[in-house]
C-alpha positions in Angstrom: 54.4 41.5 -18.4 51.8 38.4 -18.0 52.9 36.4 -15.1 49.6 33.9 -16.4 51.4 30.7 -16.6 51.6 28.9 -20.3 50.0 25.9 -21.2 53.8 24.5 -21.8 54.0 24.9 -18.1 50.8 23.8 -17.0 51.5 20.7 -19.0 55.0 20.4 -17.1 53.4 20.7 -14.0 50.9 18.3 -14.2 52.9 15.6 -15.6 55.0 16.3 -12.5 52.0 15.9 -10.5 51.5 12.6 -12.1 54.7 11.2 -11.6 55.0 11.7 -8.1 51.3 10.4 -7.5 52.2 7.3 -9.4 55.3 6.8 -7.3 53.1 6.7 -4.0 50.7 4.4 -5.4 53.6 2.0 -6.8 54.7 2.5 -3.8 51.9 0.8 -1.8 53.1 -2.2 -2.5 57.0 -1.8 -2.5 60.0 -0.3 -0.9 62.0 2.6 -2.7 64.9 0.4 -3.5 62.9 -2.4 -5.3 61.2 0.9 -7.7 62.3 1.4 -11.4 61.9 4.5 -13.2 60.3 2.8 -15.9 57.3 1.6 -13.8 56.4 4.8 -12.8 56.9 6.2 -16.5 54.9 3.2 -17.6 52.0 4.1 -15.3 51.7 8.2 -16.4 52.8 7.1 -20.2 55.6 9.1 -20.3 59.1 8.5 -21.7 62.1 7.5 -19.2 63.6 11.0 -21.1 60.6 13.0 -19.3 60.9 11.9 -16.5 63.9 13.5 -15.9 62.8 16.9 -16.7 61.3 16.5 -13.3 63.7 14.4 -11.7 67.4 13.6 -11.1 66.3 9.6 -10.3 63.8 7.8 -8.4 65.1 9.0 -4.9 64.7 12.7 -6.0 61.5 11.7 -6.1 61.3 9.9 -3.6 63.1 13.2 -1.5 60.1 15.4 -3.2 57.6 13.0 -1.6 59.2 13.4 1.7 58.7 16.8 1.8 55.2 16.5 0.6 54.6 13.8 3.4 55.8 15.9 6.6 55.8 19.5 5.3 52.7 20.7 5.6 51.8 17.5 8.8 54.2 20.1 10.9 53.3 23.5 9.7 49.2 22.6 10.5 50.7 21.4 14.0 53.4 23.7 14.7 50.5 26.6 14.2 48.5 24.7 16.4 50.5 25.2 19.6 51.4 28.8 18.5 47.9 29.4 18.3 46.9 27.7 21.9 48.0 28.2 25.4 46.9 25.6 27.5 47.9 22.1 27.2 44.8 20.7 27.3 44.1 22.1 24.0 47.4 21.7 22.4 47.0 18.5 23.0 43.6 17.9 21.4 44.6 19.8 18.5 47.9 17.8 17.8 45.9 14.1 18.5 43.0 15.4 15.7 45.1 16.7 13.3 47.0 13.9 13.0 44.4 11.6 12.9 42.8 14.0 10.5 46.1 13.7 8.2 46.4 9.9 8.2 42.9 9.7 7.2 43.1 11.9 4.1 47.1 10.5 3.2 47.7 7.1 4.5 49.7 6.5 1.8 52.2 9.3 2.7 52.2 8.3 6.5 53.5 4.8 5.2 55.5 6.1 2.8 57.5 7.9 5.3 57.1 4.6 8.0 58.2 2.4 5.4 61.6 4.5 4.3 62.6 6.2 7.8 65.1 3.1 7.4 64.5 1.7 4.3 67.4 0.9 1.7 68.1 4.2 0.2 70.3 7.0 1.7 68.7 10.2 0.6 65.2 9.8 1.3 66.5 8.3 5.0 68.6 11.7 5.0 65.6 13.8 4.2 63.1 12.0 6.2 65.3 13.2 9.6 66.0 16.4 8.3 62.3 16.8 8.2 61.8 15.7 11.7 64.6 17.6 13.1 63.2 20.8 11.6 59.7 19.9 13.0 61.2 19.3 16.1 63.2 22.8 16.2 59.8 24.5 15.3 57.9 22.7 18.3 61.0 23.9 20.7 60.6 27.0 19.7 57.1 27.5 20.3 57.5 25.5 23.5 60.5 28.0 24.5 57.9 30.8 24.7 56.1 29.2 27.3 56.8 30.4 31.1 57.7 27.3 32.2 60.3 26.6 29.8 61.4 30.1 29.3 64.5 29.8 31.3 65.5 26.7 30.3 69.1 25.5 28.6 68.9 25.3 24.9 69.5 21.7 24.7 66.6 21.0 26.9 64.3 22.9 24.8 65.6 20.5 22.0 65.0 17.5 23.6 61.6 18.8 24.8 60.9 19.4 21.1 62.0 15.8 19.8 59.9 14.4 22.6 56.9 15.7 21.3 58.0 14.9 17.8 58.8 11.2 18.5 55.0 10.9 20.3 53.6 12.1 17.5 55.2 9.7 14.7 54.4 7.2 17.1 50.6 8.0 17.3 50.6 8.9 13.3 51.9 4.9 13.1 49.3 4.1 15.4 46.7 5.6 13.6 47.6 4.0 10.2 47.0 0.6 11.6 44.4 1.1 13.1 42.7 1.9 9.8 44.0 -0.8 8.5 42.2 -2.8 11.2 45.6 -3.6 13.3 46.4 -3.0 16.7 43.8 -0.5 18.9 40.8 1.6 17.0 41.2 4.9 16.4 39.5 5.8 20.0 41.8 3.7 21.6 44.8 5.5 20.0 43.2 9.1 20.6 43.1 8.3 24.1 47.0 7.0 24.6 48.1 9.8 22.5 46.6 12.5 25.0 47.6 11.1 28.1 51.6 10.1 26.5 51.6 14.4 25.5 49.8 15.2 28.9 52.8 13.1 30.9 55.4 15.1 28.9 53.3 17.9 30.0 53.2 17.2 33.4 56.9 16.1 33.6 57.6 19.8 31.6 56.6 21.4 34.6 58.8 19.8 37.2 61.7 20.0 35.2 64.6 21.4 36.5 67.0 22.5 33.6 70.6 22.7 33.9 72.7 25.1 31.9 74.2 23.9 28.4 77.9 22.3 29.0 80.4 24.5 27.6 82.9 23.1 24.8 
């Protein structure tokens, strides 16, 4: 049996594609509360009836798009400190690719900076389910590591959102200085390193205490 797919669903799958791209370019200039379904189905030339072949409503997209946004920003850096054993090197790796990622999707990085507390619930909800799962996947490639080996599980948690919340912070950074705000991109390189080389530091002269019981 063929497993080639069909034009039908090439055709599906491409008007897919083109819905969600024209919901990141509306949504340059607008929150996801403020977007109709119309103006994106205006901008591919599709009917509002097509649109949700694809799609339950605009924040199903807007979900999709989160997923897009931070999915594949934490696989290319959770592989990066699985790969690498010192620090030094983590660190470099995690500063470049996320400059490397806000200079080919700047849309997506303000996207996400735009509706981690924007007006509508479910992309909110996805946006910290993503960054919770990226945090888990950082603590447990941090866990491996003899210094943190022994340490309490919810220590290895908060070691993992530390990272996390340094490196949202830097992919912010980044973004504006693009957009000419704030330090240059050397500038936010620089802070970036020596922020993850303090949580390295302070990693090893941690003392971790056992997790509370209930």
């Amino acid at each position: 049996m063929s497993t080639t797919p069909s034009q039908r669903d090439l055709q599906k799958a491409r008007t897919r594609r083109a819905l969600l791209d024209a919901g990141l370019a509306l949504l340059e200039h607008q929150s996801l509360s403020s977007l109709g379904l119309r103006e994106i189905t205006r901008v591919v030339g599709v009917s509002p009836a097509a649109f949700y072949r694809h799609f339950r409503d605009v924040s199903d997209l807007g979900v999709t798009l989160v997923e897009e946004s931070l999915g594949s920003l934490h696989t290319v850096i959770r592989a990066g400190l699985a790969e690498r054993s010192q620090d030094r090197d983590r660190i470099d790796h995690s500063v470049e690719a996320i400059a490397a990622y806000v200079r080919e999707r700047p849309e997506h990085i303000r996207f996400v900076a735009r509706e981690r507390h924007g007006g509508v619930a479910a992309v909110r909800v996805a946006i910290g389910a993503q960054l919770d799962r990226f945090a888990r996947e950082v603590a447990q490639v941090l866990a491996q590591d003899e210094v943190s080996r022994d340490w309490s599980e919810e220590d290895v948690r908060m070691l993992g959102e530390t990272y996390v919340d340094t490196m949202v912070m830097t992919a912010s950074a980044f973004l504006e200085a693009a957009q000419g705000e704030g330090p240059d991109e050397a500038a936010v390189a620089r802070i970036a390193r020596r922020r993850l080389r303090l949580i390295s530091v302070g990693r090893r002269h941690w003392t971790s205490e056992p997790d509370p019981g209930p």
